[in-house]
PDB file as gemmi writes it, atoms N, CA and C in Angstrom:
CRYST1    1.000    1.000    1.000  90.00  90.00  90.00 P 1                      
ATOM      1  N   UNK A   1      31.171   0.724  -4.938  1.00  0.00           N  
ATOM      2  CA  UNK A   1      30.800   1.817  -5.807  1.00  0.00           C  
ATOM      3  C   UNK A   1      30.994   3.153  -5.088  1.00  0.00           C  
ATOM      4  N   UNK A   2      32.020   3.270  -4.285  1.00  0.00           N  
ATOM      5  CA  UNK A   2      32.460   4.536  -3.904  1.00  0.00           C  
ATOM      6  C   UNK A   2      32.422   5.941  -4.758  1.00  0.00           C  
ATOM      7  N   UNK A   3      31.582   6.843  -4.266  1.00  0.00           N  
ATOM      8  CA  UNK A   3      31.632   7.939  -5.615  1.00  0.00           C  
ATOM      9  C   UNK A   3      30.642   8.239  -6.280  1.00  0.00           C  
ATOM     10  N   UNK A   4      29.571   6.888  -6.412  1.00  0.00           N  
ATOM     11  CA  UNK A   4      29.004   6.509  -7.630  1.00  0.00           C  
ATOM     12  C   UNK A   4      27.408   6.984  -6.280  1.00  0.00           C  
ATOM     13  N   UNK A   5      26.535   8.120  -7.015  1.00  0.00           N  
ATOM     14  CA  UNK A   5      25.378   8.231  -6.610  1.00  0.00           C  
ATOM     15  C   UNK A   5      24.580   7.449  -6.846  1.00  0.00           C  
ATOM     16  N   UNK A   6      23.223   7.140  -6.656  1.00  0.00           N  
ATOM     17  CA  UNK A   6      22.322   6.240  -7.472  1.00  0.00           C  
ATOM     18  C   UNK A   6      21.100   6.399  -6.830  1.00  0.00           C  
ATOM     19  N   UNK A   7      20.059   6.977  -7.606  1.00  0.00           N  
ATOM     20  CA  UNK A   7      18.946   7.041  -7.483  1.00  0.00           C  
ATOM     21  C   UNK A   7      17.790   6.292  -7.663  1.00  0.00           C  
ATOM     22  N   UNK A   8      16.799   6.187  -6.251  1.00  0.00           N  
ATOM     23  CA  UNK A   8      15.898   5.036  -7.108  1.00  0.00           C  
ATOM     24  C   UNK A   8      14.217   5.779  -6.424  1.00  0.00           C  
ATOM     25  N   UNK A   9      13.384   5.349  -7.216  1.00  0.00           N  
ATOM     26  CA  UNK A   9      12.352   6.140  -7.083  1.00  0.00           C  
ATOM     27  C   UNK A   9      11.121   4.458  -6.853  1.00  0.00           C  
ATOM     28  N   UNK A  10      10.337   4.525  -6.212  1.00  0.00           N  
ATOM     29  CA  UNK A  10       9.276   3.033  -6.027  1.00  0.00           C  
ATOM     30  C   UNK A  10       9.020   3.292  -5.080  1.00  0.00           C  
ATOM     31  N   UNK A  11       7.470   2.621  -4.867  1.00  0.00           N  
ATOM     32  CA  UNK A  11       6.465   2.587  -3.156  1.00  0.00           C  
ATOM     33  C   UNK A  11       7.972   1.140  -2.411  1.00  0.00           C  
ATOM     34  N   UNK A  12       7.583   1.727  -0.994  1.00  0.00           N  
ATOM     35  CA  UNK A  12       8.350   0.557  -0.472  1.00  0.00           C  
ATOM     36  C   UNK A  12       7.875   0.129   0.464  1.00  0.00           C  
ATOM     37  N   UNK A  13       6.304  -0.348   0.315  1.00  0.00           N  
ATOM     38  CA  UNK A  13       5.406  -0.893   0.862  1.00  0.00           C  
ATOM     39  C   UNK A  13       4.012  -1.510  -0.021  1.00  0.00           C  
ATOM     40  N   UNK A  14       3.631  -2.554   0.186  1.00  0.00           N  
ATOM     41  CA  UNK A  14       2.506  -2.925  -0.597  1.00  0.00           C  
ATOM     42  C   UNK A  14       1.337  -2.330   0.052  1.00  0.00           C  
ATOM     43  N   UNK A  15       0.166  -2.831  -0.829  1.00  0.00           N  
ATOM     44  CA  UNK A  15      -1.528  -2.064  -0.480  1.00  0.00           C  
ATOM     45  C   UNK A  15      -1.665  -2.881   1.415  1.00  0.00           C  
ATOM     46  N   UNK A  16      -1.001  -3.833   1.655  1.00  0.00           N  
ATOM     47  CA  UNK A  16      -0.770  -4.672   2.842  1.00  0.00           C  
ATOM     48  C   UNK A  16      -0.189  -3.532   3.731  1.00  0.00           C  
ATOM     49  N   UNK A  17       0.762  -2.834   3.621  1.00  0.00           N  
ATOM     50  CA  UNK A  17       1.427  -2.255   4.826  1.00  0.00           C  
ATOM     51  C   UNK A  17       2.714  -3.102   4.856  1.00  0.00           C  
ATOM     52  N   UNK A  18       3.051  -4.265   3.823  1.00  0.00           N  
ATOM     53  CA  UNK A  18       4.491  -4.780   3.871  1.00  0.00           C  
ATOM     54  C   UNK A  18       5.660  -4.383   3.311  1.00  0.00           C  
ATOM     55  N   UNK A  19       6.268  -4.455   3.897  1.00  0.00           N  
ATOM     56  CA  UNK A  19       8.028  -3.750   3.064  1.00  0.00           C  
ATOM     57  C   UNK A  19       7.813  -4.931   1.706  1.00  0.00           C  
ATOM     58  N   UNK A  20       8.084  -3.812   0.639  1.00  0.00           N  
ATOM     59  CA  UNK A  20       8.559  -4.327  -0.461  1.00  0.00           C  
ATOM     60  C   UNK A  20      10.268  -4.756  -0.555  1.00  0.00           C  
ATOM     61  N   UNK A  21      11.071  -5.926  -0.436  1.00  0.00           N  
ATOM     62  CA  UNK A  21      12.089  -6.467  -0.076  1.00  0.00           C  
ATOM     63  C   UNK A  21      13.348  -5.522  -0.899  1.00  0.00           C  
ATOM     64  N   UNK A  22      12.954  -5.504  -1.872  1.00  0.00           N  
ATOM     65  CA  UNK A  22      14.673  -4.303  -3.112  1.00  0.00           C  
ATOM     66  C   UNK A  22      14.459  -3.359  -2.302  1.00  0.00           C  
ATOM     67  N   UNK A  23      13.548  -2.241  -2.042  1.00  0.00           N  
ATOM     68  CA  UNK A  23      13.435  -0.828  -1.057  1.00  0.00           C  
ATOM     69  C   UNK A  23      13.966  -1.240  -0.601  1.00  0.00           C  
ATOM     70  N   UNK A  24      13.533  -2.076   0.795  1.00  0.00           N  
ATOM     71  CA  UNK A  24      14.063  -1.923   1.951  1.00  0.00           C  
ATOM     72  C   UNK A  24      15.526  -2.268   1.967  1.00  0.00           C  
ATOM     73  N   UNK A  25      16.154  -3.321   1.469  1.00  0.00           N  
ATOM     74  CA  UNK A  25      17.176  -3.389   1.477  1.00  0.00           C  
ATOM     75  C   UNK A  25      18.014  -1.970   0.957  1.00  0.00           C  
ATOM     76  N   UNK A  26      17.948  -1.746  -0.473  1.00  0.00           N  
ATOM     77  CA  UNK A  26      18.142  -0.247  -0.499  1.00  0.00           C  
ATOM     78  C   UNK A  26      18.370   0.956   0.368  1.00  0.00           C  
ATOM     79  N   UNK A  27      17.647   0.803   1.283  1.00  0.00           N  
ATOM     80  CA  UNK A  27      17.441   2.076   2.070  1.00  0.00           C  
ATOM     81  C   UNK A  27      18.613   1.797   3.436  1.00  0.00           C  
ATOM     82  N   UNK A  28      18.074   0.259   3.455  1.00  0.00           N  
ATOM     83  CA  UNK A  28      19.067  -0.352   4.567  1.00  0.00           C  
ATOM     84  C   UNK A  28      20.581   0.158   3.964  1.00  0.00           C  
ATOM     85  N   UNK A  29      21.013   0.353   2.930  1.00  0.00           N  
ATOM     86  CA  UNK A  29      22.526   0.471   1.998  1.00  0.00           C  
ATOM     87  C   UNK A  29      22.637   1.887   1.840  1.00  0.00           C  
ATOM     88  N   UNK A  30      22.071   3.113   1.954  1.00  0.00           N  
ATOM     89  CA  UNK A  30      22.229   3.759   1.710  1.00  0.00           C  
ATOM     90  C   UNK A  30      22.978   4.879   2.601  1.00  0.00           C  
ATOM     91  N   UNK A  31      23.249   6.257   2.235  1.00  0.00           N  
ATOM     92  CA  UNK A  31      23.505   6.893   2.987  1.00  0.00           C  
ATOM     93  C   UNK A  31      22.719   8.185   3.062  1.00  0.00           C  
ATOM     94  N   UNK A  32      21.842   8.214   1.957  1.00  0.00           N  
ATOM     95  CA  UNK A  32      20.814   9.654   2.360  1.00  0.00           C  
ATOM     96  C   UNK A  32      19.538   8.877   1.990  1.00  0.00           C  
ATOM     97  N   UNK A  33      18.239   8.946   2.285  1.00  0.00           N  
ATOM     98  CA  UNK A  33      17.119   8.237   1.560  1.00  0.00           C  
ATOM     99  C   UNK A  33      16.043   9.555   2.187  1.00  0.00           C  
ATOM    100  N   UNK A  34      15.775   9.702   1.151  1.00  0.00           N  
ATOM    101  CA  UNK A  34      14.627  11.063   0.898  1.00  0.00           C  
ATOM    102  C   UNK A  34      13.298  10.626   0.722  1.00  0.00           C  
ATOM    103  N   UNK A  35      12.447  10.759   1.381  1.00  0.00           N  
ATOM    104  CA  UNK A  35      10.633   9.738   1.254  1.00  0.00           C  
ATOM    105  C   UNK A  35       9.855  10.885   1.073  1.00  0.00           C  
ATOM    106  N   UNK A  36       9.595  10.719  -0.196  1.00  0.00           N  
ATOM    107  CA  UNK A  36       8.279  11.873  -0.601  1.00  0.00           C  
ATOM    108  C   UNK A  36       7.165  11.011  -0.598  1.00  0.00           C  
ATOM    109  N   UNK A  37       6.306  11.994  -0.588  1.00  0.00           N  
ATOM    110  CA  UNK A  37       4.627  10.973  -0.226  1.00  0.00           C  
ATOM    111  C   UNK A  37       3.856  11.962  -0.869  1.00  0.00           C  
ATOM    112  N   UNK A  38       3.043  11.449  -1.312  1.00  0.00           N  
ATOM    113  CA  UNK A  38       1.663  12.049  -1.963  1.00  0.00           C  
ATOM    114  C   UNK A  38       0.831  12.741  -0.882  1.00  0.00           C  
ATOM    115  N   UNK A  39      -0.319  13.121  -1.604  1.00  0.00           N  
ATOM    116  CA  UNK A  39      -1.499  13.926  -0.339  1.00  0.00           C  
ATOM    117  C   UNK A  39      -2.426  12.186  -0.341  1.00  0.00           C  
ATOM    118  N   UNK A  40      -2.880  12.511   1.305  1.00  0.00           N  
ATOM    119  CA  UNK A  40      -3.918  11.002   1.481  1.00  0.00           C  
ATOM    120  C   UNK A  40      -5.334  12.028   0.715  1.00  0.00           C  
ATOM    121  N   UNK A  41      -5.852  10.644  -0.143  1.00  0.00           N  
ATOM    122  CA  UNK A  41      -7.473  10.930  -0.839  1.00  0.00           C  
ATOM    123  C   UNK A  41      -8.108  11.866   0.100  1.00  0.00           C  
ATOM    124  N   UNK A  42      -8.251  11.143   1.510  1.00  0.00           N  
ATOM    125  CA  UNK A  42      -9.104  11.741   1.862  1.00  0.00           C  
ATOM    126  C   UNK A  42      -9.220  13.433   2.753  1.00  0.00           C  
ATOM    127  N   UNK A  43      -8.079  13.423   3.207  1.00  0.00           N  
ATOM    128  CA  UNK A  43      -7.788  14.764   4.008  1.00  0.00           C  
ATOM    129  C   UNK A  43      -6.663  15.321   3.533  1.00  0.00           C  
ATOM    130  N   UNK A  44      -5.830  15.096   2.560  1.00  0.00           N  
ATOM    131  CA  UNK A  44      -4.609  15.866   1.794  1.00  0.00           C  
ATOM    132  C   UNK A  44      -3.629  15.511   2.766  1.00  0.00           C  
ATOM    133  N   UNK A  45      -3.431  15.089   4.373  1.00  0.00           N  
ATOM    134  CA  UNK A  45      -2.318  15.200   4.601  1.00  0.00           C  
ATOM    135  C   UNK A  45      -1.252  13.726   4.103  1.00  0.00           C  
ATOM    136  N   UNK A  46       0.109  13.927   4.751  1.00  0.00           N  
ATOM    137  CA  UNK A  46       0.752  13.100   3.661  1.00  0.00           C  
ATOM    138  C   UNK A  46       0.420  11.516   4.132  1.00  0.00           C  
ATOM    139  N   UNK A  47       0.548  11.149   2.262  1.00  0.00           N  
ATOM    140  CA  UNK A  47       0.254   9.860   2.108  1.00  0.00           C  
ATOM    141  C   UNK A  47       1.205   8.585   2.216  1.00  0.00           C  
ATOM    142  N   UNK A  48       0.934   7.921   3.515  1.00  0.00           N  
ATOM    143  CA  UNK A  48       2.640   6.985   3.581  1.00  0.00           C  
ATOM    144  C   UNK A  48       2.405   5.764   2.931  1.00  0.00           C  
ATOM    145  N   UNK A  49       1.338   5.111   2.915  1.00  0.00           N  
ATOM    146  CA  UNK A  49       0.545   4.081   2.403  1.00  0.00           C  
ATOM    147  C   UNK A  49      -0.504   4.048   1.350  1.00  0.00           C  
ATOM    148  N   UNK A  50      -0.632   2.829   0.154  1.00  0.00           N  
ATOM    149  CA  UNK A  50      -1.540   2.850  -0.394  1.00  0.00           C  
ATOM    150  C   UNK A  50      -2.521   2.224  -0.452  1.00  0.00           C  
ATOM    151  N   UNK A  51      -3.915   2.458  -0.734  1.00  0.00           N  
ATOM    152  CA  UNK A  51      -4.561   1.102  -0.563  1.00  0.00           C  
ATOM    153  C   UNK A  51      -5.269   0.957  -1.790  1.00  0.00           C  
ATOM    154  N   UNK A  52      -5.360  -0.368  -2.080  1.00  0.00           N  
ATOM    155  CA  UNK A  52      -6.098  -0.600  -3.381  1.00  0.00           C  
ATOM    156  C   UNK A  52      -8.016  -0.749  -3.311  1.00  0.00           C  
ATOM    157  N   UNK A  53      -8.148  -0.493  -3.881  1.00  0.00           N  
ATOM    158  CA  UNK A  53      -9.910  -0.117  -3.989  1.00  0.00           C  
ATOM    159  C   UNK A  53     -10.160  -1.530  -4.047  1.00  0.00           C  
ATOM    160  N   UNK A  54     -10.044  -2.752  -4.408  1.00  0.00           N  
ATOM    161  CA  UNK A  54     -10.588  -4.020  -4.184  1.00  0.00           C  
ATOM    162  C   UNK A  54      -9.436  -4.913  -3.713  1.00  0.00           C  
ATOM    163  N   UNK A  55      -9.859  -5.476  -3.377  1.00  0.00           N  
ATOM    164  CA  UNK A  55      -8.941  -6.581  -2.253  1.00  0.00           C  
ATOM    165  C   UNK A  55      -8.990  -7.837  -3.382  1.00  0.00           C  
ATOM    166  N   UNK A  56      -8.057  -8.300  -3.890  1.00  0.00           N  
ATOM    167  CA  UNK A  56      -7.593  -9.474  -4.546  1.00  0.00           C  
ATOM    168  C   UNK A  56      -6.083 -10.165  -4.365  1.00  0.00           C  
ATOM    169  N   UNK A  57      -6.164 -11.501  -4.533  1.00  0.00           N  
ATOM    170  CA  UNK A  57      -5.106 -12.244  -4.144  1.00  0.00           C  
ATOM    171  C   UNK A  57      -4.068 -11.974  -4.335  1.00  0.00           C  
ATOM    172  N   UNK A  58      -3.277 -10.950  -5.531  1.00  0.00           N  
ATOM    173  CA  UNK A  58      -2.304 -10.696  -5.582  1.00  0.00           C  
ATOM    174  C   UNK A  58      -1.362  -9.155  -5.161  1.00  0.00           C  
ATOM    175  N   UNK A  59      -0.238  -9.844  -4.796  1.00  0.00           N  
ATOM    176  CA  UNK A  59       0.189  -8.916  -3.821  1.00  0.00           C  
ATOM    177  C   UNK A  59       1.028  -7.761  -4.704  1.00  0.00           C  
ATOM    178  N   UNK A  60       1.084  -8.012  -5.824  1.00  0.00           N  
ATOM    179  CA  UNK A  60       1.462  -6.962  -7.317  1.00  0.00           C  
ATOM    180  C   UNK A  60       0.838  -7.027  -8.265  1.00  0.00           C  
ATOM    181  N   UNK A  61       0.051  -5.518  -8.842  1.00  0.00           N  
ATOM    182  CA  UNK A  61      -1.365  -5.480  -9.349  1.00  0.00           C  
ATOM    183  C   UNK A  61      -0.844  -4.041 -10.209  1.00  0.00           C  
ATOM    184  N   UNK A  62      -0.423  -3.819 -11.452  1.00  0.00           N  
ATOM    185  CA  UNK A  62      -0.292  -2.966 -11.695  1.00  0.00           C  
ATOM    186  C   UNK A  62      -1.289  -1.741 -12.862  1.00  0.00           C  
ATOM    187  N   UNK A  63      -1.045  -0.832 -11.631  1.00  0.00           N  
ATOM    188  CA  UNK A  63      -2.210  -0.208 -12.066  1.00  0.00           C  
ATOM    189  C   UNK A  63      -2.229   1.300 -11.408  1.00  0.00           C  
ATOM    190  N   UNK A  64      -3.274   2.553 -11.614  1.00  0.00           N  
ATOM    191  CA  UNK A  64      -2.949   3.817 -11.312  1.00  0.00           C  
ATOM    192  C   UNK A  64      -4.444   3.913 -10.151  1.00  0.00           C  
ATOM    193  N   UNK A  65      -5.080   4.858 -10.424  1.00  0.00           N  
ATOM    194  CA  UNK A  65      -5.942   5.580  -9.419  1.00  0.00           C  
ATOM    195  C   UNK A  65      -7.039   4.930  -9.747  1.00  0.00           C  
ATOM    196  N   UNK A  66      -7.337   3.743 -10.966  1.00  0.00           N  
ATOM    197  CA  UNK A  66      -8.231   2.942 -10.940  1.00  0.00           C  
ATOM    198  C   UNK A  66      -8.065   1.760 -10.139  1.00  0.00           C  
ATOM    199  N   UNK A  67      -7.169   1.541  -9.516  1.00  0.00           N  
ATOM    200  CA  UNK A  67      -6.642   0.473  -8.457  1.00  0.00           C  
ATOM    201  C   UNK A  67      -6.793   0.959  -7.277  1.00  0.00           C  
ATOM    202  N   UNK A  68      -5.590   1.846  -7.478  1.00  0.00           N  
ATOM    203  CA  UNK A  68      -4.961   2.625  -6.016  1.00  0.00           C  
ATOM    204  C   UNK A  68      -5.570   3.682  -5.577  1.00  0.00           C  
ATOM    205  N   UNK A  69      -5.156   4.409  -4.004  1.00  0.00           N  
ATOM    206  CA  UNK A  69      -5.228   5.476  -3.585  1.00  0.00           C  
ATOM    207  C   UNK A  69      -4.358   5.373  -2.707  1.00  0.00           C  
ATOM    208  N   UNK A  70      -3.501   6.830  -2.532  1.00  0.00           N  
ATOM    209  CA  UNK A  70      -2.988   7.363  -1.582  1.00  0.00           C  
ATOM    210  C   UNK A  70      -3.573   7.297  -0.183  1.00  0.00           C  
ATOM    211  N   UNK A  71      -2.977   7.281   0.829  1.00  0.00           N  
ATOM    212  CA  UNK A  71      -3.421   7.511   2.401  1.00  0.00           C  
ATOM    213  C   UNK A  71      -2.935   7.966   3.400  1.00  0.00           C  
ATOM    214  N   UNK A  72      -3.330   8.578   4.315  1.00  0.00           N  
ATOM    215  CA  UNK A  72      -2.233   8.945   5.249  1.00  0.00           C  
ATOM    216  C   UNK A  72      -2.840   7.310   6.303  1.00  0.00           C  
ATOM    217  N   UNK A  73      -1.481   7.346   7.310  1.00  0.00           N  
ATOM    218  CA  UNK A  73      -1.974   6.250   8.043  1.00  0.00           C  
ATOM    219  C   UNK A  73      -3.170   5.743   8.721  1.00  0.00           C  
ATOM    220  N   UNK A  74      -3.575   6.761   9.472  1.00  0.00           N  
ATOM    221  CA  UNK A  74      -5.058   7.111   9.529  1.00  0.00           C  
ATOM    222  C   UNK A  74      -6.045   6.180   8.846  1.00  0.00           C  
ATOM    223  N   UNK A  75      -6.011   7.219   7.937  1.00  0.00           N  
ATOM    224  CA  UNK A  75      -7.441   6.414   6.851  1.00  0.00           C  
ATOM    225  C   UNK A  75      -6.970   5.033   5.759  1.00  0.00           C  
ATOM    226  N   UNK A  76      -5.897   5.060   6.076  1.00  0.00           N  
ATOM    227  CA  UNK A  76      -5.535   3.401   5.168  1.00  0.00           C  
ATOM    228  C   UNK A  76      -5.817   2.094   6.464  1.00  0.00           C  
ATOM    229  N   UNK A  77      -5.757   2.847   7.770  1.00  0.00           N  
ATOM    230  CA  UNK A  77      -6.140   1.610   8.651  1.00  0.00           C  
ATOM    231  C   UNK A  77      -7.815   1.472   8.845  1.00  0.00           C  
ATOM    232  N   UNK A  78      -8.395   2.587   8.461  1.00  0.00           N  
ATOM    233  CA  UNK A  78      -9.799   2.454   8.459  1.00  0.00           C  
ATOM    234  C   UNK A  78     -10.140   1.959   7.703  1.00  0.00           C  
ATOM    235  N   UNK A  79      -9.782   1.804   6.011  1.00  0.00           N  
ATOM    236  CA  UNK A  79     -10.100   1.684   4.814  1.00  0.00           C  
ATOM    237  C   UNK A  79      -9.776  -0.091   5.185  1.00  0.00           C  
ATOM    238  N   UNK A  80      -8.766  -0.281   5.413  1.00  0.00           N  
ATOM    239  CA  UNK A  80      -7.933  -1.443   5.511  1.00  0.00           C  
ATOM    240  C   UNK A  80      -9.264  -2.045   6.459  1.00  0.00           C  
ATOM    241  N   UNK A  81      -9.234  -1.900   7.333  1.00  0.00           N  
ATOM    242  CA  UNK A  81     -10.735  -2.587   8.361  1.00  0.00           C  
ATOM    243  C   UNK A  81     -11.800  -2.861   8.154  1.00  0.00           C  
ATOM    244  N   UNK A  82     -11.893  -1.375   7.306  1.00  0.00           N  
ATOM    245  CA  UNK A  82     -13.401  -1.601   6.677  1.00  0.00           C  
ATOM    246  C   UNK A  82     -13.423  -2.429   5.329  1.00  0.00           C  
ATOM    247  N   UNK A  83     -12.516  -2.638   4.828  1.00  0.00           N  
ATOM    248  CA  UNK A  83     -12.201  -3.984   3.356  1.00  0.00           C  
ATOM    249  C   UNK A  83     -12.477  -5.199   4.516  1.00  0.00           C  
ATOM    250  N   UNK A  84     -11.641  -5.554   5.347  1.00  0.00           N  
ATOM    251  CA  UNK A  84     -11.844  -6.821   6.069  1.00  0.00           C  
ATOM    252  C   UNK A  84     -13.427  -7.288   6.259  1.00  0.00           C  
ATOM    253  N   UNK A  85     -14.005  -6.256   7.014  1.00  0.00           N  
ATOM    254  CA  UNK A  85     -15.065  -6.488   7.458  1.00  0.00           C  
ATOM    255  C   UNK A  85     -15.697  -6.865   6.399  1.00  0.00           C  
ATOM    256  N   UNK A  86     -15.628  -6.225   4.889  1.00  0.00           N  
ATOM    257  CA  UNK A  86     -16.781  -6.472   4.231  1.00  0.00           C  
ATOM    258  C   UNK A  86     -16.312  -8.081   3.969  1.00  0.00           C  
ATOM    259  N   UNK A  87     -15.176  -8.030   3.372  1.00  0.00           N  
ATOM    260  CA  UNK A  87     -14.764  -9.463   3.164  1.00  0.00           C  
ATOM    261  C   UNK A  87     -15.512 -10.241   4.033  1.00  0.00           C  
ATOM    262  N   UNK A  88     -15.232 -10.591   5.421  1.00  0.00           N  
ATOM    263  CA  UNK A  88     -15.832 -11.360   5.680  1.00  0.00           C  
ATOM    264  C   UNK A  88     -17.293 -11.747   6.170  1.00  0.00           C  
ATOM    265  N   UNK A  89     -17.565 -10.577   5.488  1.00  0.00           N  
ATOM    266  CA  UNK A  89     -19.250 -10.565   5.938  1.00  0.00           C  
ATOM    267  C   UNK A  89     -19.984 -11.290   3.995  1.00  0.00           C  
ATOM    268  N   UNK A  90     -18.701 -10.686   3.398  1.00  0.00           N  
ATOM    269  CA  UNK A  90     -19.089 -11.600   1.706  1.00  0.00           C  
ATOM    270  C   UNK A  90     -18.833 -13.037   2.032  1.00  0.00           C  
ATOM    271  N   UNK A  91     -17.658 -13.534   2.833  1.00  0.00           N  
ATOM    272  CA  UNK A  91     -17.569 -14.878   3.121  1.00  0.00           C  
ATOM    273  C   UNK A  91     -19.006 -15.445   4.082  1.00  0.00           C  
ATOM    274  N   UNK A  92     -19.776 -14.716   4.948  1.00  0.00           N  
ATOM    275  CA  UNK A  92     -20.950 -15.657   5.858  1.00  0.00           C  
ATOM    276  C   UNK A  92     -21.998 -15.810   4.370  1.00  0.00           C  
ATOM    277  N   UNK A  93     -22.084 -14.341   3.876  1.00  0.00           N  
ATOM    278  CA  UNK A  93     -23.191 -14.757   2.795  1.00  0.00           C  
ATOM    279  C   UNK A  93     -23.308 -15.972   1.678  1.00  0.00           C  
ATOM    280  N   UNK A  94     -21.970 -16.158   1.597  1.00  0.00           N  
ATOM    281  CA  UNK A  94     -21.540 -16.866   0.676  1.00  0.00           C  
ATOM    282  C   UNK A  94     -21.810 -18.812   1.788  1.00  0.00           C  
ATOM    283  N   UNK A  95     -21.501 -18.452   2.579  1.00  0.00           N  
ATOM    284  CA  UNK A  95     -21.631 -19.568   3.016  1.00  0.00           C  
ATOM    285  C   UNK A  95     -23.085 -20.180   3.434  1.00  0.00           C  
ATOM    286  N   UNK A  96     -23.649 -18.971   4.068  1.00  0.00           N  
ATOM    287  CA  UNK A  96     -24.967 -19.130   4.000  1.00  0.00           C  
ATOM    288  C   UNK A  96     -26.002 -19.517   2.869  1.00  0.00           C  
ATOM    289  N   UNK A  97     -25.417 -18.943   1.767  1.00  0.00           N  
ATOM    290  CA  UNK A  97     -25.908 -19.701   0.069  1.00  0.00           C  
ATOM    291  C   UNK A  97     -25.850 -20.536  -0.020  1.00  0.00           C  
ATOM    292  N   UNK A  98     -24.648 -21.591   0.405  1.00  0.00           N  
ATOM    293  CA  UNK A  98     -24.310 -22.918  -0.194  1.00  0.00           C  
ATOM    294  C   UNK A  98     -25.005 -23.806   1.129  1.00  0.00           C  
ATOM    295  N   UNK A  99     -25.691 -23.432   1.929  1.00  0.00           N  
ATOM    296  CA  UNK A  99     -26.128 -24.217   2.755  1.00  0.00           C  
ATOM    297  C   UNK A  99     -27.658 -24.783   2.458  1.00  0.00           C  
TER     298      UNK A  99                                                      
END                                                                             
C-alpha cells in the first residue's frame, strides 16, 4: 500500500499494562505513530495507562469513566497495588468465612 496513509486511533494497552496485539503490531508497520494521552485523574500530568475502577476477569470491558480512568504511570502503579492488595485481603476474608 505504497502512497496509501492510514489512520488508526485505540488504547494500545489494557487496564493490565499489556500491549493490545492489532496496536502493537501497527505501530511495529508504521512509519510515523503519534501517541496522544489524556491528563492522569489524579495530577493532570499525561495519562499513558488506564485503570479500571474494579478489577474483574475480563480483559475487554467496554465502557467510559464509569469503568475507566486515565493515569500517568505513577499513580496507575499505585492504584494497580493498591487493587491487588485489596483483592487479596477480600480473598483471606473470604476464606476465613468458609472455615
Amino acid at each position: 500500500m505504497q502512497g496509501t496513509d492510514v489512520f488508526c486511533a485505540g488504547l494500545d494497552m489494557d487496564y493490565h499494562g499489556r500491549a493490545f496485539e492489532v496496536p502493537s503490531t501497527l505501530m511495529a508497520e508504521a512509519t510515523d505513530v503519534r501517541r496522544l494521552t489524556a491528563q492522569c485523574a489524579r495530577c493532570a500530568a499525561a495519562a499513558t495507562h488506564s485503570i479500571r475502577h474494579e478489577m474483574t476477569a475480563e480483559r475487554i470491558l467496554v465502557g467510559a469513566t464509569d469503568l475507566y480512568a486515565p493515569m500517568c504511570a505513577e499513580h496507575w502503579f499505585e492504584e494497580r497495588m493498591a487493587q491487588q492488595a485489596r483483592a487479596r485481603s477480600n480473598e483471606m476474608i473470604a476464606e476465613a468465612e468458609d472455615e
